[in-house]
FIDONU-790596 format. One record per residue (C-alpha): x, y, z; residue number from 1; residue in three letters. Coordinates in steps of 0.2 Angstrom, whole numbers, plus 2048, in hexadecimal, padded with zeros to 3 digits. Each point is the difference from the previous one (the first is absolute). Layout:
<sites>
site X X; Y Y; Z Z; num NUM; residu Ala
...
</sites>
This chain:
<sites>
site X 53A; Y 50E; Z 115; num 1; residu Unk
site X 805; Y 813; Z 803; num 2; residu Unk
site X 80C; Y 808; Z 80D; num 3; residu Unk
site X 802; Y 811; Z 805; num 4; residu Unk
site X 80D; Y 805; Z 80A; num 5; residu Unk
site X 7FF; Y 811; Z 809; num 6; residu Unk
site X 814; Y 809; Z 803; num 7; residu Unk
site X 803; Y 811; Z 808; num 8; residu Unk
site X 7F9; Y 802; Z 810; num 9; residu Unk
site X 809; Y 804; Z 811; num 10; residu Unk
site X 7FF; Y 80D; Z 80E; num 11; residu Unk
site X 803; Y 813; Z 7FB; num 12; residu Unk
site X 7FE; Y 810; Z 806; num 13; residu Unk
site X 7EF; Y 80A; Z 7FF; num 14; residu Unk
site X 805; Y 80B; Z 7F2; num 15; residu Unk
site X 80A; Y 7F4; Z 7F8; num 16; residu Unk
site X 7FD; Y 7F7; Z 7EE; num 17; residu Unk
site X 800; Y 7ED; Z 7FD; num 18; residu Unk
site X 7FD; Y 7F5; Z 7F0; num 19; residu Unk
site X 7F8; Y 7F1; Z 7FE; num 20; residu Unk
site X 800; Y 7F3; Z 7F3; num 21; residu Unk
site X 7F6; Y 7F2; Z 7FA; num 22; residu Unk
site X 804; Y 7F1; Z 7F5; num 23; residu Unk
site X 7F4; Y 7F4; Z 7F9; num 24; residu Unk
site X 806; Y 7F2; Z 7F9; num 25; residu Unk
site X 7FB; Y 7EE; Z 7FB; num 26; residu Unk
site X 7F3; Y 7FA; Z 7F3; num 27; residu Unk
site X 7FA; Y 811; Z 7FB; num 28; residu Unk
site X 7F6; Y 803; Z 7EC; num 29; residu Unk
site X 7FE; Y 812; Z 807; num 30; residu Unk
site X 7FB; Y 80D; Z 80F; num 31; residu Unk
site X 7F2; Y 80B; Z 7FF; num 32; residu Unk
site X 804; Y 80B; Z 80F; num 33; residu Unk
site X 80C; Y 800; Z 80E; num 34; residu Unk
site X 7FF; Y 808; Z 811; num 35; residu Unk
site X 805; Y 805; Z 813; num 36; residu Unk
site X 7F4; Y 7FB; Z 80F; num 37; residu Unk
site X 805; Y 804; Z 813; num 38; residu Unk
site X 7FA; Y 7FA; Z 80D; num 39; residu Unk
site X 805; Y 807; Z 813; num 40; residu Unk
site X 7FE; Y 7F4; Z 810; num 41; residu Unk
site X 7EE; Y 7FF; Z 804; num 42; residu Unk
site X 7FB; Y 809; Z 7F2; num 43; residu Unk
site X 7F7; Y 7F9; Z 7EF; num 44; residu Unk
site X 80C; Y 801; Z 7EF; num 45; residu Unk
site X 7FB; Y 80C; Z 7F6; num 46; residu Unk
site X 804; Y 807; Z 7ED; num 47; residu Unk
site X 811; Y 80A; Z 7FF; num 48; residu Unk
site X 802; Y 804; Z 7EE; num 49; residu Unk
site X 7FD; Y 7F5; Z 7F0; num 50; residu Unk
site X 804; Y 800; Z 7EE; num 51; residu Unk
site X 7FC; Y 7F8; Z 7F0; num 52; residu Unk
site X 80A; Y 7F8; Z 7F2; num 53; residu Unk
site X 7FB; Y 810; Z 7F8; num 54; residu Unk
site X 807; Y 80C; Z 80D; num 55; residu Unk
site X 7F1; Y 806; Z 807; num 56; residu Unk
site X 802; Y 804; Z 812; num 57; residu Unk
site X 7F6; Y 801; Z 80F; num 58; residu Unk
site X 803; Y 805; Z 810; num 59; residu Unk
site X 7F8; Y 802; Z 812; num 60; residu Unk
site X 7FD; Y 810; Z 808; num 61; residu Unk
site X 80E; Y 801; Z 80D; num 62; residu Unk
site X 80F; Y 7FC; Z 7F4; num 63; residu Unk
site X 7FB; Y 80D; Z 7F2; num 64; residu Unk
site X 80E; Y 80C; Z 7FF; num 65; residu Unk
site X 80B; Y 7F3; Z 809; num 66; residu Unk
site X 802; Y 7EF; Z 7F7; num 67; residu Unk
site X 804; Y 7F8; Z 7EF; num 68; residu Unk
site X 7FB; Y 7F5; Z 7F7; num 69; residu Unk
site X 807; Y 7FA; Z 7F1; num 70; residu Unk
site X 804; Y 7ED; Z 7F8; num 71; residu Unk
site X 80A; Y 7F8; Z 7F2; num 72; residu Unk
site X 801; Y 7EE; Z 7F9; num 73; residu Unk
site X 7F8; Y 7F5; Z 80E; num 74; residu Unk
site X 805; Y 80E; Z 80D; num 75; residu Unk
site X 7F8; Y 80E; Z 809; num 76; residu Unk
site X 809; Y 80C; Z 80D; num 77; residu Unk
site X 7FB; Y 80D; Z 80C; num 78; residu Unk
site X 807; Y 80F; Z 804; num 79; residu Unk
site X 7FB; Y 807; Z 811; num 80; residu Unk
site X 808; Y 80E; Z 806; num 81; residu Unk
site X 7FB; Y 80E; Z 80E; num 82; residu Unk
site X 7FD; Y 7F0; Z 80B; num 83; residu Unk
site X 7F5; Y 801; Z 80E; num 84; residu Unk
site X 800; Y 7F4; Z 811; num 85; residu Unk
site X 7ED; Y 7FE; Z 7FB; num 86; residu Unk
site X 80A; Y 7F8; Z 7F0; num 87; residu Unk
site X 806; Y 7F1; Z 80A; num 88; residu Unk
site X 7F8; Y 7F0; Z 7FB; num 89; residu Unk
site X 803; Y 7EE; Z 7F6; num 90; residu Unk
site X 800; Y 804; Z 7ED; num 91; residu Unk
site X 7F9; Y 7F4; Z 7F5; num 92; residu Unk
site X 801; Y 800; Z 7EE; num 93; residu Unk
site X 7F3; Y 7F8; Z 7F4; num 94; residu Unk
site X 7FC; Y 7FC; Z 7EE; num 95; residu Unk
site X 7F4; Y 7FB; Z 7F4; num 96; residu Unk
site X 808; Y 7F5; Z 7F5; num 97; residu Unk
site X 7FB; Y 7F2; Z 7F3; num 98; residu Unk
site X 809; Y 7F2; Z 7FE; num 99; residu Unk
site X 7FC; Y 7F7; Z 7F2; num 100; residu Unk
site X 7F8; Y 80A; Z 7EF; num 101; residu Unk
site X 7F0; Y 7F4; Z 805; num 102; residu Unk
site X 800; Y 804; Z 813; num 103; residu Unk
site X 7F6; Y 80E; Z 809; num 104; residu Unk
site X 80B; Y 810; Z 80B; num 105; residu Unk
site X 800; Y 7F7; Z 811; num 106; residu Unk
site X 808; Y 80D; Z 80E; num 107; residu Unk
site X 80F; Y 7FC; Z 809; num 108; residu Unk
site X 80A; Y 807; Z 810; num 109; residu Unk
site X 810; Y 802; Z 803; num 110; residu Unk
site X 807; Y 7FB; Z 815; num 111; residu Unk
site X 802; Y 811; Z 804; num 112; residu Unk
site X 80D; Y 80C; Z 805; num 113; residu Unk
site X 801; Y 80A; Z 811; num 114; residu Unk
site X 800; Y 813; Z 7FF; num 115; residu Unk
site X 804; Y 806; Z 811; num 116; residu Unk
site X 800; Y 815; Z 800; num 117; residu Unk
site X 808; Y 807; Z 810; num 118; residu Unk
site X 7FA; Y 811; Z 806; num 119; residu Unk
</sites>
């Protein structure tokens, strides 16, 4: 089994900068990609940034320019800074990881963490 636990979230200014983490942990071979999802009351979740075990990054539209994604060993963090109220939503991390050499990537989610941007 894997956890992810999301760390970093809170209430900040618009304008203002805030870091999140994410650690996986458990029975994990290796991760193929790790990423950040939002999701804002009544809305869908959709695709914040991703990045592969190779550092290949990808990011949607709106946070070009604005947010960071980078990882480490079982870990993946995003910077966000020039925060916006429209920013304000549950993060969730995610991860494809295989647990076992003989085991496909399955994805995994993290509980989430608030992000609450004040205007």
């Amino acid at each position: 089994q894997v956890q992810l636990v999301e760390s970093g979230g809170g209430l900040v200014q618009a304008g203002g900068s805030l870091r999140l983490s994410c650690a996986a942990s458990g029975s994990i071979f290796s991760i193929n990609a790790m990423g950040w999802y939002r999701q804002a009351p009544g809305k869908q979740r959709d695709m914040v940034a991703t990045i592969t075990s190779d550092g290949l990054t990808n990011y949607a539209d709106s946070m070009k320019g604005r947010f960071t994604i980078s990882n480490a060993k079982n870990m993946v963090y995003l910077q966000m800074n020039s925060l916006k109220p429209e920013d304000t939503a549950v993060y969730y991390c995610n991860a494809d990881v295989k647990e076992h050499f003989y085991t496909y990537y399955r994805n995994y989610w993290g509980q989430g963490t608030q992000i609450t941007v004040s205007s």
